[in-house]
C-alpha positions in Angstrom: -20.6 82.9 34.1 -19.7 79.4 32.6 -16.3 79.2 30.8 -17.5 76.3 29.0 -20.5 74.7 28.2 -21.2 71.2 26.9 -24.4 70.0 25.3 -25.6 66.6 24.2 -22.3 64.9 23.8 -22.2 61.7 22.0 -19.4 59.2 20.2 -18.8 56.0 19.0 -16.0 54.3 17.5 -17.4 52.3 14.8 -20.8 49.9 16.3 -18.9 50.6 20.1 -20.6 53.9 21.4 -18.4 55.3 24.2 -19.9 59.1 25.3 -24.0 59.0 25.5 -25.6 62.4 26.1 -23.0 64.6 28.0 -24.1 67.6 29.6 -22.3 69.4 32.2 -20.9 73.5 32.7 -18.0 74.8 34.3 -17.8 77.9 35.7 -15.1 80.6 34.9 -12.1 79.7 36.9 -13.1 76.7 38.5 -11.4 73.3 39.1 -13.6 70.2 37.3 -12.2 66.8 37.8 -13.6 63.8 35.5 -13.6 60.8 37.2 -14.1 57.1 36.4 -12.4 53.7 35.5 -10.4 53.3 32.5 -13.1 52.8 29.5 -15.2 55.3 31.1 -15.1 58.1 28.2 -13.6 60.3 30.2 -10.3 61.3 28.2 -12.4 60.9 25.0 -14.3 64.3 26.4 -11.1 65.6 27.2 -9.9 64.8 23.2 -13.4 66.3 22.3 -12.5 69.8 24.1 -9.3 69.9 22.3 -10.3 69.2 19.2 -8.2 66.2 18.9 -11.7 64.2 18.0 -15.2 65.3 16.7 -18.3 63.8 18.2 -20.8 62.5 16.7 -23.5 64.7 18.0 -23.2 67.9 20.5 -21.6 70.9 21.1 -19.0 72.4 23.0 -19.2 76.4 24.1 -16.2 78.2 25.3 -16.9 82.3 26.6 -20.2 81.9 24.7 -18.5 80.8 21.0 -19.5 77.3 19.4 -15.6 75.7 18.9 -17.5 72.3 18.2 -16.0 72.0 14.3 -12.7 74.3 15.1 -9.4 72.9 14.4 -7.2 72.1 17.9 -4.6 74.9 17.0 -7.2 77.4 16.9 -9.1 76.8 20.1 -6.9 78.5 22.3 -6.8 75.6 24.9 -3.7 74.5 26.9 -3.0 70.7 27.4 -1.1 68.4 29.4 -0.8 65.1 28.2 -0.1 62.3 30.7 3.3 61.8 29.4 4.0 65.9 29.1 5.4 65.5 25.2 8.0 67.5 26.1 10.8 67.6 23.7 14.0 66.1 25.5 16.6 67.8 23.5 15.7 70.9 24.2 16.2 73.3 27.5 13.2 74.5 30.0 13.0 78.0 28.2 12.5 76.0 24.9 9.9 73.9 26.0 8.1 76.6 27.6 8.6 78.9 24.8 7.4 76.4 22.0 3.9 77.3 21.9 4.7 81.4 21.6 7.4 80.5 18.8 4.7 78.8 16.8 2.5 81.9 17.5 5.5 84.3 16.2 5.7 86.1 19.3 8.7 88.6 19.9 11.8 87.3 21.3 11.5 90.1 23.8 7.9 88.9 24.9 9.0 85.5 24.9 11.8 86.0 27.1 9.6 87.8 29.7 6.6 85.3 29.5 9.1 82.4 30.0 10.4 84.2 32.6 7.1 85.0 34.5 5.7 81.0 33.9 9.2 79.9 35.0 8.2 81.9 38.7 5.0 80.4 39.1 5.6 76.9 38.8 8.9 77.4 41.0 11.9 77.1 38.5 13.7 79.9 38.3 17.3 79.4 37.7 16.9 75.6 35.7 15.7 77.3 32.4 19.2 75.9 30.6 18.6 72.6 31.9 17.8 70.1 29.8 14.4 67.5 30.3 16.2 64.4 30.6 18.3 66.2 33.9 15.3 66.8 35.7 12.7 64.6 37.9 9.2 63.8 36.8 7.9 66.6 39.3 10.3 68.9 37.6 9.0 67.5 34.1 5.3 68.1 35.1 5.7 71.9 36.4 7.5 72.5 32.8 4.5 70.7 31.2 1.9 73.5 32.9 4.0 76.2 32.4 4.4 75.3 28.6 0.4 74.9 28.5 0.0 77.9 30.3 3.2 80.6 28.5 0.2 81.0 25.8 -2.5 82.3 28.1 -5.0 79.7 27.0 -8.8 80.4 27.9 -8.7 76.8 29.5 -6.7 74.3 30.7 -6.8 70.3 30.4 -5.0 68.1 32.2 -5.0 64.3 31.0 -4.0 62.2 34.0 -0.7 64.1 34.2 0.6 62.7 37.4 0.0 58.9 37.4 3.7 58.4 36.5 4.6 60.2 39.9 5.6 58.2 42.6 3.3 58.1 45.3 5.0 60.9 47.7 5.6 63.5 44.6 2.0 63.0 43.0 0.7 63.9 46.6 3.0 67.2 46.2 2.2 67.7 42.8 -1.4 68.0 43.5 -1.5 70.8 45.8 1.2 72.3 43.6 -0.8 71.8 40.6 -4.1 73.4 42.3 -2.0 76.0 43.9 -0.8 77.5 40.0 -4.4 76.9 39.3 -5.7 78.8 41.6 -2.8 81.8 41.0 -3.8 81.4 37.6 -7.2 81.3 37.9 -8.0 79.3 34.6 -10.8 77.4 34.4 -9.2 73.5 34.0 -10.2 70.3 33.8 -8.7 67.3 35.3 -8.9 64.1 34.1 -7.8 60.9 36.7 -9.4 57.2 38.1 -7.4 58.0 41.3 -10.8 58.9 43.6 -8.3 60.8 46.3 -7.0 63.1 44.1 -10.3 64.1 42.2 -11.7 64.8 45.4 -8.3 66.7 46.4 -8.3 69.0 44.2 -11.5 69.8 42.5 -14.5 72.5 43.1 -16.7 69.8 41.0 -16.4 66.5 40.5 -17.9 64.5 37.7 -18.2 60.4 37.5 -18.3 58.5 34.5 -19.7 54.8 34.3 -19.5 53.4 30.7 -20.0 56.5 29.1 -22.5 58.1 31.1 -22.6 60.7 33.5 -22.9 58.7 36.8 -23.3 61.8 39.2 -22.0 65.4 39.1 -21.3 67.1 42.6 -19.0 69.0 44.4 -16.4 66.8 46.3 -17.9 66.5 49.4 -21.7 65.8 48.2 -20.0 63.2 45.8 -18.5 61.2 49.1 -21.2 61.5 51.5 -24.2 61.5 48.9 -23.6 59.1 46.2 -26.7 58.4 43.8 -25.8 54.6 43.0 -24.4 52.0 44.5 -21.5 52.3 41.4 -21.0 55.5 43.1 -20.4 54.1 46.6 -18.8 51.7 45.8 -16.0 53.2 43.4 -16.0 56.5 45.7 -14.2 54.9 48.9 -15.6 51.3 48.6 -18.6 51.6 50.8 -20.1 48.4 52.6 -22.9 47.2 50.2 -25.4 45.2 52.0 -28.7 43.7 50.5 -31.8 44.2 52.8 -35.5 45.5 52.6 -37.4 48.5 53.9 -39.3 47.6 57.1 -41.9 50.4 58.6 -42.1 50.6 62.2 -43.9 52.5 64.7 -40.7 54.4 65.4 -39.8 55.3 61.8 -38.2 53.4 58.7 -35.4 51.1 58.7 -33.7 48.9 56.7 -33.6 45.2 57.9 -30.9 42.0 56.8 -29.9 39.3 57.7 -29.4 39.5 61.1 -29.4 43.3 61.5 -31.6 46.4 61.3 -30.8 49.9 61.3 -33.2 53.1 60.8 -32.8 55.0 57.4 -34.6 58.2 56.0 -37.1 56.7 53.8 -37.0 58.5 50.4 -38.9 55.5 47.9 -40.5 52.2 48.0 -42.5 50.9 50.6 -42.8 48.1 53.5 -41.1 44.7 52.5 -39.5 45.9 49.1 -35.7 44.8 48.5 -33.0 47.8 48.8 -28.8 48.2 48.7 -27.8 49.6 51.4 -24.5 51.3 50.9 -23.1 52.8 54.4 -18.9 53.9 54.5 -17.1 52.0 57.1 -15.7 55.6 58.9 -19.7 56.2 58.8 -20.5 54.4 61.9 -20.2 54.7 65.5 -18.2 52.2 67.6 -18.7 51.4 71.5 -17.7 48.9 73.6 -21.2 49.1 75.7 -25.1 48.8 73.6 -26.5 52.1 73.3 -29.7 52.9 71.2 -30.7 51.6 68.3 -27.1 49.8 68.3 -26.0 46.6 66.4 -23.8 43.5 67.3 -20.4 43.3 65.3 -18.4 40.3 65.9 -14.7 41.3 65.2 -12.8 39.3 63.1 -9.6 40.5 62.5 -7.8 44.0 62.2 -5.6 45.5 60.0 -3.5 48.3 60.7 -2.8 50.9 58.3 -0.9 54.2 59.8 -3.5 56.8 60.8 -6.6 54.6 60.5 -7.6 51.0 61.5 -9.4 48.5 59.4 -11.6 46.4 61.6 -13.3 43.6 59.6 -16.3 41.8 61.0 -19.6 40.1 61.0 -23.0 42.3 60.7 -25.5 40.0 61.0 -24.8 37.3 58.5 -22.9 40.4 56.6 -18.9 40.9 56.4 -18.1 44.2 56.8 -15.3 46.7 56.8 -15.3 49.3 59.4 -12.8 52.6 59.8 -11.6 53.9 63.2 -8.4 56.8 63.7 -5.6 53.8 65.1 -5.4 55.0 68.7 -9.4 54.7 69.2 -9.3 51.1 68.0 -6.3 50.3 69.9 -8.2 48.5 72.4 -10.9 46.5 70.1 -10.2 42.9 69.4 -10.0 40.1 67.4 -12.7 37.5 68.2 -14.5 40.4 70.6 -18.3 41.8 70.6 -18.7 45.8 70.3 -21.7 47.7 69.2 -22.3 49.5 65.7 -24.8 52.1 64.6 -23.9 53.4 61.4 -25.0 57.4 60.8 -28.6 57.7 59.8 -27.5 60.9 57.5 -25.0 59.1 55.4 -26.6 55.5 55.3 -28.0 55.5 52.1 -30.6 52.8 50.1 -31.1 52.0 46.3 -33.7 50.2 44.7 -32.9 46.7 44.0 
């Protein structure tokens, strides 16, 4: 069953039109990420689902009832802004209990549904402590808990931990799936950081200037983008301009320089493609082998786990990715051989 449904989305602010003819489901419980650089439209969806602005044209279905024209406070939907609007003179029991106060809940029921949102998101024993004591993780978990106290039918999450640091936000997003998950609410996830959309989600959706760029699940999305926009912002693939040249041993795709075979979906002989193939996507040997390609080295660049080595394809600058300890012996200014995976090497039209 999908939790929400949204049909034929579309917004502008004033002449500028931001959101053109969104359509997309999620299913009940599920884990949706919208994804895409700032000016995207991606947190004017998010301020569509809430209620916090009306499109233009469209609908929005929540457990099969039209809440297109209803008013935010009586959708029912959780939120988490990205700067948590928590109120800093009040305690963690306060915050959390906000939302049930305003919904003239029993003190009784309060205290136990504090209580039980205070265990899942792991702080039991600060509920007297006030906002401005605690960390930013600490300041995010009361955040969910707050959004989640009023047992919303979904939950939305507006880029809540860019103001981590970079250690934290990686704990933060497992800890934010795992309540998710304990949950089970169906949430959707608004970021431009590519790693954590693909972290986290069961679905992933890209925006490019207010379109729908490609919808997939996190691993499709990576391996199987539709546009070169989509390679190129998904884990900057290398972009290369070539043509399509038939063979008697199959298709390939042919630059300057270098040839490689592809599975030939569109086109024919001679026409001009983008080739968009990830860097971790091809095999590295010191010795030819079939089918394999010259790479001139021309410099390295260490990161931790995974080695950068930047060379020549061709006529063609390119960025390929090794684990460290397998490119520990490759050099600057050497000759090795390249293939890149025939699966995941992928051609546009031109």
């Amino acid at each position: 069953m999908s939790n929400l449904i949204v049909k034929g989305l579309n917004k502008s602010f004033g002449s500028n039109q931001v959101l053109f003819d969104i359509n997309f489901e999620v299913k009940d419980g599920e884990f949706l990420s919208l994804l895409g650089p700032s000016g995207c439209g991606k947190t004017t969806i998010l301020r569509i689902l809430n209620g916090l602005e009306q499109a233009d044209s469209g609908s929005v279905i929540v457990n099969g009832t039209d809440i297109t024209k209803l008013q935010p406070e009586k959708r029912n939907i959780g939120m988490v802004f990205q700067n948590y609007a928590l109120f800093p003179t009040m305690t963690v029991a306060n915050n959390i209990a906000y939302g049930l106060k305003m919904r003239k809940k029993g003190k009784d029921e309060i205290e136990a549904k504090v209580h039980n949102a205070l265990k899942l998101v792991k702080l039991v024993g600060l509920e007297n402590r006030k906002i401005t004591n605690m960390s930013g993780g600490q300041q995010q978990r009361v955040a969910l808990a707050r959004a989640l106290v009023i047992e919303p039918s979904m939950l939305l999450l507006d880029e809540p931990l860019s103001a981590l640091d970079r250690q934290i936000r990686g704990e933060m997003q497992y800890e934010v799936r795992r309540i998710q998950q304990a949950v089970g609410i169906t949430t959707i996830f608004v970021t431009h950081d590519q790693e954590e959309a693909l972290t986290m989600s069961d679905k992933v959706i890209l925006m490019n200037e207010g379109i729908i760029e490609q919808q997939a699940d996190p691993w499709n999305l990576y391996n199987y983008p539709v546009s070169t926009f989509a390679s190129d912002f998904l884990g900057k693939a290398n972009i290369l301009d070539g043509k399509l040249l038939e063979t008697k041993n199959g298709w390939f795709a042919e630059g300057s320089g270098w040839a490689f075979p592809i599975n030939h979906t569109f086109g024919k002989s001679g026409d001009k493609v983008k080739v968009a193939v990830r860097g971790e996507h091809f095999k590295i040997s010191k010795k030819k082998f079939e089918d394999s390609i010259e790479f001139n080295v021309v410099r390295k660049v260490f990161t931790g786990s995974v080695c950068k080595i930047i060379g020549l394809l061709g006529e063609d600058e390119i960025e390929l990715s090794a684990i460290s300890i397998e490119a520990e012996n490759i050099s600057k200014g050497e000759m090795i051989f390249v293939k890149p995976s025939l699966a995941t090497t992928l051609c546009y039209a031109k």
